[in-house]
ZAPATOR-210196 format. One record per residue (C-alpha): residue number from 1; residue in three letters; x, y, z. Coordinates in nm, 2 decimals. Each point is the difference from the previous one (the first is absolute). Layout:
N
NUM;ALA;X;Y;Z
...
***
This chain:
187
1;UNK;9.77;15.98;16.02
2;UNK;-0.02;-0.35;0.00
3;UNK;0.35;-0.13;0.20
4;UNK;0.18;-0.21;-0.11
5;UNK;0.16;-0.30;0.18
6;UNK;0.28;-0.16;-0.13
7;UNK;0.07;-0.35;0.09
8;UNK;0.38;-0.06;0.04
9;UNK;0.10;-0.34;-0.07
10;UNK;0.15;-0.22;0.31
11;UNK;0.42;0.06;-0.01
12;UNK;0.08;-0.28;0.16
13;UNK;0.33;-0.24;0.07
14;UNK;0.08;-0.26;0.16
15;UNK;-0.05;-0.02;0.33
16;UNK;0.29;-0.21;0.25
17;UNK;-0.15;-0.33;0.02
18;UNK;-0.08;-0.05;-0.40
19;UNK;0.36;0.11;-0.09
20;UNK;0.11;-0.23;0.28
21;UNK;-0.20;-0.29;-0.17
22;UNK;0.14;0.10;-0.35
23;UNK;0.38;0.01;0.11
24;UNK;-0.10;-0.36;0.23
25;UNK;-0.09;-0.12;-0.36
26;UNK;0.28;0.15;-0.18
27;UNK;0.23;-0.18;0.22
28;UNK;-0.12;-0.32;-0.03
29;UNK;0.00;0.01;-0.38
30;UNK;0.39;0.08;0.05
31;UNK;0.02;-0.26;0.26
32;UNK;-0.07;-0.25;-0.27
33;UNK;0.20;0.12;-0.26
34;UNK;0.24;0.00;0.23
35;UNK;-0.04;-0.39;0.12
36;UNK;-0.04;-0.12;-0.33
37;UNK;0.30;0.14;-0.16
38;UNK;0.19;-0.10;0.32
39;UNK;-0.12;-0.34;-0.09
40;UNK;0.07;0.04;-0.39
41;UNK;0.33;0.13;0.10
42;UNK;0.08;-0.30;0.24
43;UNK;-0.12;-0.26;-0.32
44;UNK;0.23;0.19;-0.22
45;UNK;0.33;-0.09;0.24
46;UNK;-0.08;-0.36;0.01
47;UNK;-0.03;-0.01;-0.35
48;UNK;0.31;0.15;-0.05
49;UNK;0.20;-0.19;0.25
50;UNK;-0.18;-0.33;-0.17
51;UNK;0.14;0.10;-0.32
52;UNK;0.31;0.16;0.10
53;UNK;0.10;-0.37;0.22
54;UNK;-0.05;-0.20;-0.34
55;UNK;0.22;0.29;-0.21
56;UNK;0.25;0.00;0.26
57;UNK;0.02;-0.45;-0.05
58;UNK;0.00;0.01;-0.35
59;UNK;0.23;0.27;-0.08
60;UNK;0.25;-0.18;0.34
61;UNK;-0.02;-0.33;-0.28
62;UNK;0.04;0.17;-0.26
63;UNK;0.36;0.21;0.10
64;UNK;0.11;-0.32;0.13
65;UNK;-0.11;-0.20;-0.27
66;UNK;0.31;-0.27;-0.15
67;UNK;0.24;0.15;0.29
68;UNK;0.09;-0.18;0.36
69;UNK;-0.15;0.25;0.31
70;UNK;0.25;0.00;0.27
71;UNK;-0.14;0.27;0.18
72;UNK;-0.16;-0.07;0.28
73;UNK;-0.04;0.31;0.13
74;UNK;-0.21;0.32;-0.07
75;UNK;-0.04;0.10;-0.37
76;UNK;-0.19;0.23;0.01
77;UNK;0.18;0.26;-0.11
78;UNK;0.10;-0.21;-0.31
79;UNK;-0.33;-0.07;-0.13
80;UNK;-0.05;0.43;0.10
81;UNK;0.28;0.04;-0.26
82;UNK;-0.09;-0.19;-0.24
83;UNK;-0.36;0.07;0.00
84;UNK;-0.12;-0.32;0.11
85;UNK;-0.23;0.19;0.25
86;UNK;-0.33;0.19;-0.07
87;UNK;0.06;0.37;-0.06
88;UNK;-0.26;0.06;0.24
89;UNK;0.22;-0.26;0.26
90;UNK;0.34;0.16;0.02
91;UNK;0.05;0.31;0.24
92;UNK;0.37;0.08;-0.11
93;UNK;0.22;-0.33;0.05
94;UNK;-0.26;-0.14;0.22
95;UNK;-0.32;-0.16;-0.09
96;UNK;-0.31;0.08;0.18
97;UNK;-0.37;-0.16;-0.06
98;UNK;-0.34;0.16;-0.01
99;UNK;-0.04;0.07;0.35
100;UNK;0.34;0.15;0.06
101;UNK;0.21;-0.31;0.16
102;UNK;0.28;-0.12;-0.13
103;UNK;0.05;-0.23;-0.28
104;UNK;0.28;-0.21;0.02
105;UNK;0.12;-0.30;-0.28
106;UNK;0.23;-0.23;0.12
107;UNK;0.11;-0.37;-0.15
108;UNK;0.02;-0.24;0.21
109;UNK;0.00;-0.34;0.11
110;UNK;0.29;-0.26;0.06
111;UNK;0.03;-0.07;-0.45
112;UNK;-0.06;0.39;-0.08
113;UNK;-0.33;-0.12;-0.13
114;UNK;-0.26;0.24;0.17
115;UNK;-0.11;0.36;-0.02
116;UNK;-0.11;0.17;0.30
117;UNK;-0.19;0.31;-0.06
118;UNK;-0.11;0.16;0.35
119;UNK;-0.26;0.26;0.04
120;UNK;0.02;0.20;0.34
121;UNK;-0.28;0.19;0.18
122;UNK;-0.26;-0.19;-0.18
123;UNK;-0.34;0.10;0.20
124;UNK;-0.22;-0.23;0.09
125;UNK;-0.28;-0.01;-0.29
126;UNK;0.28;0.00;-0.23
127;UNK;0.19;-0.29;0.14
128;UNK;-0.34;-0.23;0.03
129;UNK;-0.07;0.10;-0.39
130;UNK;0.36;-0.05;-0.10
131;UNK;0.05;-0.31;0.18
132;UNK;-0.33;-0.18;-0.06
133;UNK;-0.09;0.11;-0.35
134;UNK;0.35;-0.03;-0.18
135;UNK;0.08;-0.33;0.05
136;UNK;-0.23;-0.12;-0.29
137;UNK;0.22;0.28;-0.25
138;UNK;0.36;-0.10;0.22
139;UNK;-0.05;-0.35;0.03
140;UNK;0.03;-0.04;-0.44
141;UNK;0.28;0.21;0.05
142;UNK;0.21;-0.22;0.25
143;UNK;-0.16;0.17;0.34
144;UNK;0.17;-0.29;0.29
145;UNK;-0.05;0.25;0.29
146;UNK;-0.12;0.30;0.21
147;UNK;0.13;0.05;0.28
148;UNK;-0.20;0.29;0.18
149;UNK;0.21;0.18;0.28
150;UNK;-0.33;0.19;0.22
151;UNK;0.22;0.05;0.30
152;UNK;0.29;0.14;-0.13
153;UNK;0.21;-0.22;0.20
154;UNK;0.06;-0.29;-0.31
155;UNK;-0.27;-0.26;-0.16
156;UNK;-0.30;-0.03;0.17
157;UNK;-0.18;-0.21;-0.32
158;UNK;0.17;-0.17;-0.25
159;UNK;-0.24;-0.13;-0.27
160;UNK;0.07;-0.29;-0.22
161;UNK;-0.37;-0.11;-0.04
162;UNK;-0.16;0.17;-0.28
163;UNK;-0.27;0.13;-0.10
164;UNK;0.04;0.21;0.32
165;UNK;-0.36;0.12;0.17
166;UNK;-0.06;0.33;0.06
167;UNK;-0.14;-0.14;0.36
168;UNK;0.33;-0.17;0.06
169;UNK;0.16;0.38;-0.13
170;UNK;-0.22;0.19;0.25
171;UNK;0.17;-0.27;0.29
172;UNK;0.32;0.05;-0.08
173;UNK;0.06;0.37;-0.17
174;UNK;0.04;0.27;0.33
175;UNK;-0.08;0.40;-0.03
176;UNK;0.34;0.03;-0.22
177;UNK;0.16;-0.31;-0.15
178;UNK;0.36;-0.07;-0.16
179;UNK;-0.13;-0.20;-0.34
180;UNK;0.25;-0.22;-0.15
181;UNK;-0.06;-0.20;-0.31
182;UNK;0.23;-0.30;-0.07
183;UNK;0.00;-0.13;-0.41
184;UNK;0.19;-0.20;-0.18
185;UNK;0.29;0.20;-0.19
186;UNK;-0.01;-0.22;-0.28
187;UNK;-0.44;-0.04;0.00
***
């Protein structure tokens, strides 16, 4: 009789170092997925806060609009009320911005002709991008000021100069920064 051999095919896996190189890759695919939807993530917040400071102006002018302002203290609350804040901007009576600091809206100035809108814990990639890129939008809206507290401890940089550099931003913005925006109430 003539024997037979059988030739079994090679049942093999992976050994420890190949699924050690696979998972190494695996990770750094989710790595980067990771960083860039951090960074689309942090692009989408100063986008809203951009849009949400011009709402929060316009729709200020607008429910004062023909009237005398004699408040000269926090409105927020008000403009929460009436809807003068962005949906997305109002945490109960309060307002809060993009990167979960306060908002507060307050008109000022000795002739009740200013609008103060203050955005708290602003970090410090937002507060350079904020600062420095909208004074071109602000200043055709009546942008006089920013005053940019880094310290906590009051105005560390009060900007009347515009357009603001993001060099001069990256000076004078700290690891969290008080942001407040000065227009004119009337434009």
């Amino acid at each position: 009789m003539i024997g037979y051999t059988r030739k079994r095919a090679a049942q093999r896996g992976f050994n420890l170092i190949e699924a050690a190189i696979v998972l190494g890759v695996v990770g750094l695919v989710i790595g980067g997925i990771w960083v860039a939807a951090a960074a689309v993530q942090a692009n989408l917040r100063k986008a809203d806060a951009s849009k949400g400071l011009i709402q929060i102006v316009q729709n200020t002018r607008n429910l004062y609009y023909g009237q005398s302002a004699t408040a000269t203290a926090d409105i927020t609350s008000q403009l929460v009320s009436a809807k003068a804040l962005p949906a997305d901007f109002i945490n109960g009576t309060a307002g809060k911005n993009p990167f979960n600091g306060d908002v507060t809206v307050s008109i000022a100035g000795a002739s009740f002709d200013q609008i103060d809108v203050l955005f708290g814990t602003v970090p410090k990639d937002a507060c350079i991008d904020l600062t420095s890129k909208n004074t071109n939008i602000s200043t055709g809206l009546g942008l006089s000021q920013i005053i940019i507290d880094a310290t906590g401890g009051g105005s560390d940089a009060t900007i009347t100069t515009f357009p603001y550099l993001p060099t001069s931003a990256a000076t004078n913005c700290g690891t969290t920064n008080d942001i407040t925006w000065r227009f004119g109430l009337r434009g």
